[in-house]
N, C-alpha and C positions, 0 to 999 in steps of 0.2 A: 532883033530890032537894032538897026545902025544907028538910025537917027532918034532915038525913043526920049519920050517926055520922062525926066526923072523926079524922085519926090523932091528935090530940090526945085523944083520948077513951080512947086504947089506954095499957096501963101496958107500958113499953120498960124492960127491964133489960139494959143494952149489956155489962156485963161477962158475964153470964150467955147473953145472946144470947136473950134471952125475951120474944114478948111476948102479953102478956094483953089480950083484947076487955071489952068493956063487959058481955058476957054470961058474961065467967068460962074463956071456951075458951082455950087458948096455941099458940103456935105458936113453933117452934126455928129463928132466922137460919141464913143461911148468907153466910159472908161472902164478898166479891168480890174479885178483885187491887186493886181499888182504893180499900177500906175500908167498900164500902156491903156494911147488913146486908139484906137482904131474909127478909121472912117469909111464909111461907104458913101460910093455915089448912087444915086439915082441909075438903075437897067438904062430908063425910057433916055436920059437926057445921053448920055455915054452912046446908045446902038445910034442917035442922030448929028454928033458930035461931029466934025471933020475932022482934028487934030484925036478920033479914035484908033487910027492904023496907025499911029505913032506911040497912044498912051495904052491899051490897054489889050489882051488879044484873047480874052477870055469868052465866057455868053454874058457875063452880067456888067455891071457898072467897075468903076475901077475902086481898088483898096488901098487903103494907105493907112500902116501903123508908126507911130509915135512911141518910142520904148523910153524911160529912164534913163539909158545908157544911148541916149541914139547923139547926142551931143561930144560923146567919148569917143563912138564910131566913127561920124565924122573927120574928128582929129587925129583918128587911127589910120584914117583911110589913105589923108593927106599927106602924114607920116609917113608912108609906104610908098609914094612917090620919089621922097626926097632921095641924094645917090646916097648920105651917108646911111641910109635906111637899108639900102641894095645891097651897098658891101658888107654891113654887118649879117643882112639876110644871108647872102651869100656863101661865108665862111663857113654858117653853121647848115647851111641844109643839108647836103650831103648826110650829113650824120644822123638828121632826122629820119630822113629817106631810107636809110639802111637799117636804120632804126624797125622804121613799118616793115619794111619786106620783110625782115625775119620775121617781125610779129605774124604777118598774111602770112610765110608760108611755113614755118615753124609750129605756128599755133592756130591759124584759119582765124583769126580774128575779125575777119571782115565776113566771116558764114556767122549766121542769129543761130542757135541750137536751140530757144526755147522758142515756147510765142510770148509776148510780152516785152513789154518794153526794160520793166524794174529787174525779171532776171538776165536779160540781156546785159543790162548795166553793170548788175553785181557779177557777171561772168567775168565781164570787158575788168573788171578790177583785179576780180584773183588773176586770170592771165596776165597783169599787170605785177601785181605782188610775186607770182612766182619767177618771172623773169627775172624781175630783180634781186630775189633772193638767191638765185640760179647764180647772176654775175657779182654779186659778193660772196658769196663764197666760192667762185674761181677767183675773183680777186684773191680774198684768204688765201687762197693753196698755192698764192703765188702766179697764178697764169694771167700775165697783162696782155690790157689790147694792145692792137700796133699799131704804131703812131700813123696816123692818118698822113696818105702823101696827096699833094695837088698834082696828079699828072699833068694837066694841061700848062700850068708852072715849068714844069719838067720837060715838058715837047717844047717849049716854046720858048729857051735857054739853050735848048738845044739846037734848033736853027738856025 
């Protein structure tokens, strides 16, 4: 969707538990033990809607959840626009990135070996814990990593 209607476009009344589309229909939360509201619209009004190939592209009405934290996303998201946000991302991803691939191909952390979701978790932890026990004690025995170089720094002082 290029042009798609966002939950920002919906009006949310949380005390009320109400919320209204762009096209005027509402739909009544229900809330969860854990404070998210979710809403649903209406199948019938959504398949008749014209502003539907823009909002929703499923068979039923459209959803929209309210989480707790959805106030913090928002500011998070904002956040992520800004440059000093870019160049601090920046600096440090590389390192994240090299980080996973060894994890993927070191340890296959991205294959489930169980069914379940809770030992899949507690797997994803011990591969987690032995890694790092792994690189302290190479740290101990004295073997460091190497300083991280910016090639494109490098190619680009060099020109």
């Amino acid at each position: 969707m290029v042009d798609g209607i966002t939950q920002a476009q919906f009006q949310l009344d949380l005390e009320a538990r109400l919320a209204t589309c762009p096209a005027g229909a509402t739909a009544l939360g229900r809330v969860a033990k854990d404070g998210t509201i979710r809403f649903q619209f209406d199948d019938d009004r959504c398949a008749g809607c014209a502003l539907r190939p823009r909002c929703c592209t499923g068979t039923g009405g459209r959803r929209l959840t309210y989480s707790p934290g959805h106030d913090a996303l928002v500011a998070a998201r904002a956040r992520q626009e800004t440059a000093d946000f870019q160049t601090v991302y920046r600096a440090h991803r590389g390192g994240v990135e090299g980080c996973l691939s060894g994890l993927v191909r070191g340890q296959g952390i991205r294959v489930n070996r169980y069914i379940g979701r809770a030992k899949n978790e507690l797997r994803a932890l011990f591969v987690g814990a032995g890694v790092n026990l792994r690189r302290a004690a190479r740290w101990l025995a004295g073997v460091r990593p190497k300083p991280r170089q910016n090639r494109l720094a490098l190619a680009l002082a060099g020109s």
